[in-house]
C-alpha positions in Angstrom: 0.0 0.0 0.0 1.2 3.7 -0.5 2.4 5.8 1.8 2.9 9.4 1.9 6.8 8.7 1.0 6.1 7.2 -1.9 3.6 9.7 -3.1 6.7 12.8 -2.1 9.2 10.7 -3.9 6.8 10.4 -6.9 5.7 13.9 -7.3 9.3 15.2 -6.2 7.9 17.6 -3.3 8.5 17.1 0.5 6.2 14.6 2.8 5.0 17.8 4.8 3.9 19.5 1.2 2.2 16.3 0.2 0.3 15.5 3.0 -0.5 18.9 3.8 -1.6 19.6 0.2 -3.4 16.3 0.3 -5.1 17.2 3.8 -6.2 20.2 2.3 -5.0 22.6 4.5 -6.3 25.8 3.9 -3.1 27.6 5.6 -0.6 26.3 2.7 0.2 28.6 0.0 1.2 26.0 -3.1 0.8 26.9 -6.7 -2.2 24.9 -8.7 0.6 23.5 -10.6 2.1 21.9 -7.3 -1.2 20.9 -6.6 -2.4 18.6 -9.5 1.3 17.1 -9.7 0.1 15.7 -6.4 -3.1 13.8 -6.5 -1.7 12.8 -9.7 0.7 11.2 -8.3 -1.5 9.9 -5.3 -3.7 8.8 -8.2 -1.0 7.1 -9.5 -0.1 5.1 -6.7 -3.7 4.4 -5.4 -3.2 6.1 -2.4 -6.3 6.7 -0.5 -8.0 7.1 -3.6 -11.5 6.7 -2.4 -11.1 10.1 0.1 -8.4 12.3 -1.5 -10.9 15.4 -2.6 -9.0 17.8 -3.9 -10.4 21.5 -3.7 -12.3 22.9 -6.0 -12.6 26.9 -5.7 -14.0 29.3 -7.5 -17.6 27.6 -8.1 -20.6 30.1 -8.9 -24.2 28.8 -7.0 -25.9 30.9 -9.6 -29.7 30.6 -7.5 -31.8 32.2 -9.9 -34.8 31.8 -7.4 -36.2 34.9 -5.8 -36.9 34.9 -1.6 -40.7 34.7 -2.4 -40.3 31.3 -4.5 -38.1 29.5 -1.8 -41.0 30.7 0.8 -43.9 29.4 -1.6 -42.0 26.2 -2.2 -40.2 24.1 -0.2 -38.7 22.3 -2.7 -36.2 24.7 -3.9 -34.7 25.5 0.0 -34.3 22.0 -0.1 -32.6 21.6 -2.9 -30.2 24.8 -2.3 -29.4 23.2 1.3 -28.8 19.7 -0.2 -26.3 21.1 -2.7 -24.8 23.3 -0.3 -24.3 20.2 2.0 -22.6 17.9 -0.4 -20.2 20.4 -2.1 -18.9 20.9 1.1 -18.5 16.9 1.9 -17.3 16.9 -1.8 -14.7 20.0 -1.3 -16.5 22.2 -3.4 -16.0 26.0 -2.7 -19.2 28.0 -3.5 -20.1 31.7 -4.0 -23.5 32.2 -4.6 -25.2 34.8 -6.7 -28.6 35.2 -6.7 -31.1 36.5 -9.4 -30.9 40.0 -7.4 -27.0 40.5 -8.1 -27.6 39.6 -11.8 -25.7 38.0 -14.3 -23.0 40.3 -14.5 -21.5 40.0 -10.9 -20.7 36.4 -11.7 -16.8 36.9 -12.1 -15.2 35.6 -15.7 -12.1 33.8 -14.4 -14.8 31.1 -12.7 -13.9 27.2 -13.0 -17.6 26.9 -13.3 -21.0 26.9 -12.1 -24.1 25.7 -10.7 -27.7 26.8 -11.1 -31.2 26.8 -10.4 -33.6 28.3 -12.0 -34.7 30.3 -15.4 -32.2 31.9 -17.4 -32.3 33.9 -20.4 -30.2 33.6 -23.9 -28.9 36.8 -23.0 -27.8 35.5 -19.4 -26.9 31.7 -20.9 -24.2 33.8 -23.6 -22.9 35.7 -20.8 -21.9 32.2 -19.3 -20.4 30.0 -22.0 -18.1 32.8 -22.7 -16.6 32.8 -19.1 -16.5 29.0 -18.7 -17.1 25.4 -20.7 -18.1 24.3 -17.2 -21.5 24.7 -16.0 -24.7 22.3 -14.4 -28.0 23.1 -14.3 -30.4 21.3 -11.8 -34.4 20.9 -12.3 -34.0 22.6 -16.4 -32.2 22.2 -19.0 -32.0 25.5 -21.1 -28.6 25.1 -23.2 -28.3 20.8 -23.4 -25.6 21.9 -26.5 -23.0 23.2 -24.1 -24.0 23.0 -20.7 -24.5 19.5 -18.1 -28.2 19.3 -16.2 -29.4 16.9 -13.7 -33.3 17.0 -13.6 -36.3 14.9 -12.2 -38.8 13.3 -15.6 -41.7 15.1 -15.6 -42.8 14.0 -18.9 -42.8 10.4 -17.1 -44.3 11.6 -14.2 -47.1 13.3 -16.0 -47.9 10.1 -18.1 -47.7 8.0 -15.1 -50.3 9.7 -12.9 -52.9 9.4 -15.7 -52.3 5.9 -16.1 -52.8 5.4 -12.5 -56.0 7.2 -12.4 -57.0 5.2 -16.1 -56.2 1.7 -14.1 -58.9 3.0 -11.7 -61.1 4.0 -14.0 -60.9 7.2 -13.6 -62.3 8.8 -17.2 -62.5 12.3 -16.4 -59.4 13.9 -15.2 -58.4 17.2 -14.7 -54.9 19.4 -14.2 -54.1 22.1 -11.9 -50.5 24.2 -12.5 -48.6 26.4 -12.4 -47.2 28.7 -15.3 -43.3 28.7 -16.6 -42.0 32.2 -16.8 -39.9 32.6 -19.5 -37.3 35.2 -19.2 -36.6 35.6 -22.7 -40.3 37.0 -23.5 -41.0 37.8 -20.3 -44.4 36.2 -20.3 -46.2 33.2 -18.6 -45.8 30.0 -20.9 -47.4 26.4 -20.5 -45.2 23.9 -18.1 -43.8 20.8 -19.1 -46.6 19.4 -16.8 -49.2 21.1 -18.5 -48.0 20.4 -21.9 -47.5 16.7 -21.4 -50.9 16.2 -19.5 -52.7 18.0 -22.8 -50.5 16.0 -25.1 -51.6 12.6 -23.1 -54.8 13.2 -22.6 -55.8 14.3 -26.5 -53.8 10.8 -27.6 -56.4 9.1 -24.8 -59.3 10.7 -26.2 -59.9 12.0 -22.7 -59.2 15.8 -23.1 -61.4 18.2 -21.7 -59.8 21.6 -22.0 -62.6 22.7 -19.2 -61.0 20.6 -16.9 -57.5 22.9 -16.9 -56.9 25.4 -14.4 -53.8 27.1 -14.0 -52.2 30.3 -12.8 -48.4 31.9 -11.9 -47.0 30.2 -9.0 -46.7 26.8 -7.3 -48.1 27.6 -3.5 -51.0 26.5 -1.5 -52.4 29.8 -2.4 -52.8 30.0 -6.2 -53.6 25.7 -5.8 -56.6 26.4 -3.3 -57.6 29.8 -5.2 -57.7 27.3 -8.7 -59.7 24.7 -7.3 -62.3 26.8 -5.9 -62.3 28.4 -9.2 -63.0 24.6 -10.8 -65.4 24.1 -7.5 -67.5 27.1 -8.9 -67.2 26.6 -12.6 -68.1 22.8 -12.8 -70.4 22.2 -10.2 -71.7 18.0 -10.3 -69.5 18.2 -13.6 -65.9 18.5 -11.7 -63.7 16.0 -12.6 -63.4 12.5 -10.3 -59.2 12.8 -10.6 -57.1 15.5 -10.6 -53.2 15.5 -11.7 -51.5 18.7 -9.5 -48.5 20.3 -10.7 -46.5 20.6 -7.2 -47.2 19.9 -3.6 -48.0 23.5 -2.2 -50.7 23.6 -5.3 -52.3 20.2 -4.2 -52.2 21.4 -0.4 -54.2 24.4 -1.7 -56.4 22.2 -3.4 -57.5 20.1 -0.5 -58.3 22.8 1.8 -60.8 24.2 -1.4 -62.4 20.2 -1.5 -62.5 20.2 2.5 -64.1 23.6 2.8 -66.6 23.0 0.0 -67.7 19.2 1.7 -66.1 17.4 -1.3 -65.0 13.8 -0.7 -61.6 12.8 -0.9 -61.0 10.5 -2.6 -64.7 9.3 -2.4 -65.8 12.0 -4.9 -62.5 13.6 -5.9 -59.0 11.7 -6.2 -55.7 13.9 -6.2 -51.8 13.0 -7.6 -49.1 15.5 -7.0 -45.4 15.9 -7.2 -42.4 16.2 -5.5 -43.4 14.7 -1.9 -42.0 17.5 0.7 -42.7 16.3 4.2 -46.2 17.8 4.6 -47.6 15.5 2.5 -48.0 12.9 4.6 -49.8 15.1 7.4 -52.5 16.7 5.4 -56.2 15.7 5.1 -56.2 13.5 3.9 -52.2 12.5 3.2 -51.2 13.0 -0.3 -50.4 10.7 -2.9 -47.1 12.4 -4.9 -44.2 12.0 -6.6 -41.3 11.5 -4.6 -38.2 13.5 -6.5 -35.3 12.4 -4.8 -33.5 15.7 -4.3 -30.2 14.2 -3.0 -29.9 12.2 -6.3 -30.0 15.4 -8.2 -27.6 17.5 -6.1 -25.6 14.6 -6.0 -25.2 14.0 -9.6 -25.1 17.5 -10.8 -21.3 17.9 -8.1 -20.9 15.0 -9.7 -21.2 16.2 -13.2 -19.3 19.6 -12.6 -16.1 17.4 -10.9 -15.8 15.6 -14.1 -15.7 18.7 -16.0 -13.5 20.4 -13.7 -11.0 17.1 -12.4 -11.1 15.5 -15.2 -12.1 17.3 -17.9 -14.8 15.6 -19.7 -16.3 17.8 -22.5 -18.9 15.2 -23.4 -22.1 17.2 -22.5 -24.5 15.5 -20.6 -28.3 15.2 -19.5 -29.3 13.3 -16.6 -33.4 12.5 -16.0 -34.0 11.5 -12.7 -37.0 9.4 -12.1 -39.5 9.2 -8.9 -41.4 7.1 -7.3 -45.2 7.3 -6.8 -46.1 7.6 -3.0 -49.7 5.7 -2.9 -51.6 7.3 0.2 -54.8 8.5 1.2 -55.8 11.0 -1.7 -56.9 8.3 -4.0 -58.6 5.5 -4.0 
């Protein structure tokens, strides 16, 4: 087995450099030169090769998420705390930037970056001219240059209507969200919305009456919709309904509760992502789980390879999810 000798002799430095550079230790001034000829030479010899994580600075968190969407929906803190957590366990230095700073205080001598959230051509040039290096998590706006790790909501979408078709459910309805496309700077269909319609008119089931959607993914736009649908369609609202998020499907179970509307006796309800409420609301929520960790994990992942070892191979990762069967169907 290696020792520290070995790897000094092989790399030509001193045992204190090595393990010191090794160790990480923020204290020692080496050039990035001095650095790689290190692990490569711990590489080399197999030394520890399982926990030697060399650092990576000069990351950009570019969290393009504003501080009312992070209080609306859960699922993006989570996601920004999950990422936070394992670039530090992976020796990932970030700086983050939100959508406030804009575009132009991300530095241009970065190694690279990760993001959340929309961004616009203008925004996406600005990056691949400052770096080749660069993940996306939950979109994937520039698949030609840039890595992104994201859950399948096509599959998901298809999936909860064949659920609800394998219990017979004929009439189904949706209830969304809109994207916000920075580009135009107007509300445009989701991937949800658009692969529900999609679905549904290759079923023979569509009803566009059946559709409610509106900006924003929290409990108050869901239970404001499905009052909306509560008032519109009477007898004639639909037995199944396939929500967007969490927060929406939240919103639309305190509009069935308050209105004396069965779940799921008269009405059943899907939804995605499967934050930790779910499972205490009335009644518990079948969703979607997106397994957050998976996509933080593989989007360090993805940026290490382009940083360590330079991969230019571009990729995209879909994540799938599993479906959560509990009390808001039958």
């Amino acid at each position: 087995m290696a020792t520290i000798k070995d790897v000094a002799a092989e790399a030509g430095y001193s045992i204190a450099t090595v393990s010191r550079v090794l160790n990480n230790d923020p204290n020692l001034s080496v050039t990035e030169e001095t650095r790689k000829k290190i692990f490569e030479a711990a590489e080399k010899l197999n030394y520890r090769k399982k926990t030697i994580r060399p650092l990576v600075k000069n990351i950009a968190f570019l969290y393009w998420i504003t501080d009312k969407e992070e209080l609306e929906d859960v699922y993006f803190k989570t996601m920004r705390m999950e990422l936070e957590k394992l670039a530090k366990a992976n020796n990932v230095e970030l700086t983050t930037y939100k959508i406030t700073d804009g575009i132009d205080q991300v530095p241009d001598d970065i190694q690279g970056f990760i993001a959340v959230g929309g961004f616009s051509e203008k925004e996406l040039d600005r990056l691949r001219k400052i770096t080749k290096c660069g993940v996306f998590l939950d979109t994937a706006p520039d698949p030609d240059h840039f890595d992104s790790v994201l859950p399948d909501l096509k599959r998901i979408t298809t999936r909860a209507i064949d659920f609800f078709m394998e219990k017979k459910h004929t009439e189904i309805g949706f209830v969304g969200g809109t994207y916000y496309n920075p580009n135009t700077g107007e509300d445009e269909m989701d991937i949800r919305e658009r692969t529900f319609r999609t679905y549904m008119q290759e079923a023979g089931l569509l009803k566009e009456s059946y559709i409610f959607c509106n900006r924003g993914f929290s409990v108050e736009n869901g239970y404001h919709l499905m009052k909306k649908a509560i008032q519109r369609l009477g007898e004639d609202l639909p037995t199944a309904f396939f929500v967007a998020s969490d927060p929406i499907a939240v919103g639309c179970l305190q509009a069935l509760n308050e209105h004396g509307i069965a779940i799921p006796g008269r009405v059943s309800i899907i939804s995605v992502n499967n934050i930790s409420i779910t499972k205490y609301v009335s009644p518990p929520l079948t969703t979607f789980h997106i397994d957050i960790h998976e996509i933080c994990k593989n989007a360090i992942q993805f940026l290490l390879e382009q940083v360590l070892e330079k991969r230019k191979t571009v990729k995209t990762l879909y994540i799938g999810a599993k479906l959560i069967v509990r009390k808001s169907t039958n």
